[in-house]
N, C-alpha and C positions, 0 to 999 in steps of 0.2 A: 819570696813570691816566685811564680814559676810563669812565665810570661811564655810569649808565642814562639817559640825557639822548636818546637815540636811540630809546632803548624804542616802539615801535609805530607809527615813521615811518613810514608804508604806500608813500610817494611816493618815499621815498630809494631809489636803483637802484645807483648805484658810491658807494666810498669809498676814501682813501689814509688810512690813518694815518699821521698825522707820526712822521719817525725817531725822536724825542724818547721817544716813548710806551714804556712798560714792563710797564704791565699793563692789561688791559681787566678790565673786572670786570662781576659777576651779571648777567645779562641787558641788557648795552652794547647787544646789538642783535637781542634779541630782539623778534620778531613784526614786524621789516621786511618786508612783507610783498611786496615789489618790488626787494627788495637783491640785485643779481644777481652781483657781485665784489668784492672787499674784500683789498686790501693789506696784511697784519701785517708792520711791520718786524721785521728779525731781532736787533731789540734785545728784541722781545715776550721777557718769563720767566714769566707768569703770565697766563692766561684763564680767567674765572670761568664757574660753574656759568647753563647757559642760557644764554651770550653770542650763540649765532645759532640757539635755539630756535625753529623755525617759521617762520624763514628759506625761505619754500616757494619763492622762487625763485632760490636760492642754490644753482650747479650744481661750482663748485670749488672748493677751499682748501688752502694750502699753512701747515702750520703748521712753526713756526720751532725751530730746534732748540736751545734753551736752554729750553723749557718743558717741565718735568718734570711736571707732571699733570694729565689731563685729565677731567673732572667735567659728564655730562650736557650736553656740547656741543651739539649737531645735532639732536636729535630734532625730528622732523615734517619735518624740513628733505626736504619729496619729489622735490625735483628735483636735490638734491646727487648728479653722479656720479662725481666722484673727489675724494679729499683724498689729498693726499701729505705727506711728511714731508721737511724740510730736511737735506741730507745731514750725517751725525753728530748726528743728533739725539741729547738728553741725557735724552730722556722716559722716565719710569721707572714710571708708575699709571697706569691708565686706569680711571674708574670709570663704574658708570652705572645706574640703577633699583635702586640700593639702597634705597629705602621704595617705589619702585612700578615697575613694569614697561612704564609708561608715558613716564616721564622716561627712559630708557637711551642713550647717549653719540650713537648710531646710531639708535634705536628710529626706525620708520616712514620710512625714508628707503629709499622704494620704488624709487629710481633707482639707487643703491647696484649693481655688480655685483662690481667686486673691490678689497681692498683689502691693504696691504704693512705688515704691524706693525714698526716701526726692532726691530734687534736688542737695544738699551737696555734695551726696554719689560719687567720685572718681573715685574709683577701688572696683570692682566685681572681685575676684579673686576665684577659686578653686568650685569643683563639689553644689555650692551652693543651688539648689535646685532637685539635685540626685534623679530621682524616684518620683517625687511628681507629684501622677499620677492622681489626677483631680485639676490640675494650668491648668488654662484657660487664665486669664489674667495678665500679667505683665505691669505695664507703670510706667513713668515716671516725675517725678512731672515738671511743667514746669520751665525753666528757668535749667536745669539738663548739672550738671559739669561733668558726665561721661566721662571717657577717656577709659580705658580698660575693657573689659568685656571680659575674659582669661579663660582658663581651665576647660571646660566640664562644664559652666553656670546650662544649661539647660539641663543635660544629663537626657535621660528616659522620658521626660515630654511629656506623649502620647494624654495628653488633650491640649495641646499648639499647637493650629494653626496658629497663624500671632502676629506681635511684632511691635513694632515702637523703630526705634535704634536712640537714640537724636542722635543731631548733632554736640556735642561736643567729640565723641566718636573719639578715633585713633586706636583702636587695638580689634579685634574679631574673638572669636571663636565658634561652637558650635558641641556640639555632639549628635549623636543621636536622633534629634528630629523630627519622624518617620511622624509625621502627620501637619509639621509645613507647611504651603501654603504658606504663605505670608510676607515677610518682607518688612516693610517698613525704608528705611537706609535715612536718612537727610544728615546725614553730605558731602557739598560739596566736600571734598575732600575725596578720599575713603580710610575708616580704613583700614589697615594691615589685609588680614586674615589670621592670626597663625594658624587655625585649622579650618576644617570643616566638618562634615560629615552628612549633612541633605541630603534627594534629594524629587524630584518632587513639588519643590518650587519655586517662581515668587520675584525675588528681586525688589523692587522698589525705583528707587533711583532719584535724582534734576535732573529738564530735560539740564539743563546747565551743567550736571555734566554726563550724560551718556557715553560718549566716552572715559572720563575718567577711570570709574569702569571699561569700556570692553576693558579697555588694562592696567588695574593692575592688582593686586596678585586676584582679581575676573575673571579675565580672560576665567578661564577656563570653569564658567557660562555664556558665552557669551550672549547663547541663552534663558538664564532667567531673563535677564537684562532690564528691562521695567522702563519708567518714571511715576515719579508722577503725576496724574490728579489731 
């Protein structure tokens, strides 16, 4: 395991983790402040909460697909602009600003424009992508086991205009997302909204399914309630 022994190298720029390694743990490498690439072998199963925190010049990353949850990764990280996932990924939680909305998995990673949730992924929980304010695109790998997607997801995200919510999805919320137009929601039966607070946006949801969403907890969008063409 690779523990915090890196914490606040400002000078370290690349690194190779040895094959050997299995987990990185709490902030391994946070506040390198020069760390511009970094190698996870695909033996990685576990990376800890903060491991490239403030990583500001940390521009890509491929995480490995035996690791199933992911805890407050990246934030600040502002020059991150793509993270991809190792094909068959087994990732199943992604969490993030669950006590604050400052720590979120994503939060201020202002280079950020689009990213591919593996289809594995579960639960989207907590301020995930906080402020990432040119995310444009969000989607979702097909065949995607989403169930919840809870707790200010998308809060701030002023480049995020329309979304596609799979349709294995049961529970949704969003905050603040000022210039979102367009949703488009699959699932026949309509998720739970725990939270919402978008407005001047067009839900679109299964045309078998409309009169459903306009007499559940969507209700009170009656008049944004349009079917899928």
């Amino acid at each position: 395991m690779i523990g915090c022994k890196y914490y606040g190298c400002s000078s370290l720029k690349n690194i190779d983790i040895p094959d050997k390694v299995t987990e990185i743990g709490d902030s391994a490498f946070r506040r390198c402040s020069s760390l511009m690439s970094i190698n996870i072998p695909k033996e990685v199963t576990e990376i800890g909460r903060q491991a490239f925190g403030s990583c500001v010049s940390l521009t890509s990353i491929n995480i490995p697909k035996r690791v199933t949850r992911l805890e407050d990764l990246f934030s600040n990280c502002s020059s991150l602009r793509s993270v991809t996932f190792e094909k068959g990924s087994q990732l199943k939680y992604i969490f993030g600003g669950l006590y604050s909305s400052y720590d979120g998995m994503f939060c201020n990673c202002e280079a950020l424009t689009s990213i591919e949730i593996p289809a594995s992924v579960e639960m989207i929980k907590g301020c995930i992508f906080n402020n990432c304010s040119s995310l444009r695109s969000v989607t979702f790998e097909k065949g995607s086991q989403l169930k919840y997607m809870v707790e200010g997801v998308f809060c701030d995200c002023e480049a995020l205009t329309s979304i596609e919510i799979p349709a294995s999805v049961e529970m949704i919320d969003m905050y603040y997302c000022i210039n979102l137009a367009n949703i488009y929601c699959y699932p026949s039966i309509p998720p739970i909204l725990n939270d919402f607070r978008c407005k001047n946006f067009v839900l679109y949801v299964p045309s078998q399914s409309l009169e459903a969403y306009k007499n559940s907890s969507w209700s009170e969008y009656y008049s944004s309630i349009k079917t899928i063409q």
